[in-house]
N, C-alpha and C positions, 0 to 999 in steps of 0.2 A: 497328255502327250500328243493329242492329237489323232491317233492311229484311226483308221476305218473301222475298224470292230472293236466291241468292249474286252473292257479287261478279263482275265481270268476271275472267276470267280472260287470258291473255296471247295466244291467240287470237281472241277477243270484241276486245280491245285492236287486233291487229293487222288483223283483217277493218273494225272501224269507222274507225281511218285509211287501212284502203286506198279504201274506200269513200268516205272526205271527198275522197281525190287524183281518185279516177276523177270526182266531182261537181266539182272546181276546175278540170280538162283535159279538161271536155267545154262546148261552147255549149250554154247552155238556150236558143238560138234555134231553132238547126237540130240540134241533138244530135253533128255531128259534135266531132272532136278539132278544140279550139282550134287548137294549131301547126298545123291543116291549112287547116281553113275562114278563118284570116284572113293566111293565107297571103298575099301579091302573088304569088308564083310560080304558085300554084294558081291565080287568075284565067283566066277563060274554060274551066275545063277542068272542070269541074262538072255535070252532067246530072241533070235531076230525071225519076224515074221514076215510074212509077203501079203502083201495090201494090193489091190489092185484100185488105181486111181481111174476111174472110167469116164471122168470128163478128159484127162491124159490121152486115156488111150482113144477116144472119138476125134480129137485132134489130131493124134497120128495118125488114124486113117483118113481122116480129110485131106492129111497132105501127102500121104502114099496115095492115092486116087485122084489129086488135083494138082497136085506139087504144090512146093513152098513157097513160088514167085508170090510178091507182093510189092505194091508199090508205094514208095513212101508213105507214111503215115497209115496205112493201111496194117486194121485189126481181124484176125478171127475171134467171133465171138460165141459166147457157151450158150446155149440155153436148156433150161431142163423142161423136158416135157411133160405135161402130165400123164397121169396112170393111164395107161390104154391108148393114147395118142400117138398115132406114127408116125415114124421119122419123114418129112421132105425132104426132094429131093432140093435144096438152095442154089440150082443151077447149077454150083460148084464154082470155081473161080476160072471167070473170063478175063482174062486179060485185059483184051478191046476195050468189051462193055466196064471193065472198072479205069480204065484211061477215056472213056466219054465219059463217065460222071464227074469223074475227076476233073476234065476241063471246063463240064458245065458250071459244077461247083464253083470252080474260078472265076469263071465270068460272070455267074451269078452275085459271087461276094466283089465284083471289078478286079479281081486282081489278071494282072501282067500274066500272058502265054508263059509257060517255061518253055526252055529251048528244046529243043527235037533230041533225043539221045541215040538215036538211031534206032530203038527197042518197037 
């Protein structure tokens, strides 16, 4: 056929329809297994718990303490520390200094100024 990468192989085959049964035998509501969650038998017997996601919550206070500006194409990103490692401080988000990188970048790769937004 032509294509840049090889074909599937019988693996590739067999992980992508396990993956289509596990995406058919799970609710996109609540994620559990269909046969469970619409169970009538399981009725009342169901408990919702509170998780606390703490890579969530470290990006919320990144942006409660630095706000959410960002500029285009621009990511936060996670990382987990090791045991006993303390948090730095990542400067936090500069505006300025993330619009100089930003234009160096450009120039560096030749691409064309963008126009001035007035920001």
């Amino acid at each position: 056929m032509g294509l840049p990468w090889k074909r599937w192989g019988e693996t590739d085959i067999m992980l992508a329809l396990a993956w289509e049964q596990y995406e058919d035998e799970t609710c996109p509501v609540c994620g559990e297994w269909i046969v469970e969650c619409r169970d009538e038998l399981t009725d009342g017997r169901w408990q919702v718990e509170t998780v606390t996601d703490f890579a969530q919550a470290a990006l919320d206070d990144y942006r409660e303490q630095y706000g959410s500006e960002a500029m285009s194409g621009q990511l936060l990103a996670l990382t987990l520390l090791k045991d006993g490692e303390a948090p730095r401080d990542g400067g936090g988000y500069d505006p300025e200094r993330a619009r100089a990188a930003y234009a160096q970048m450009r120039e560096r790769l030749g691409l064309p100024d963008e126009p001035d937004d007035g920001a």
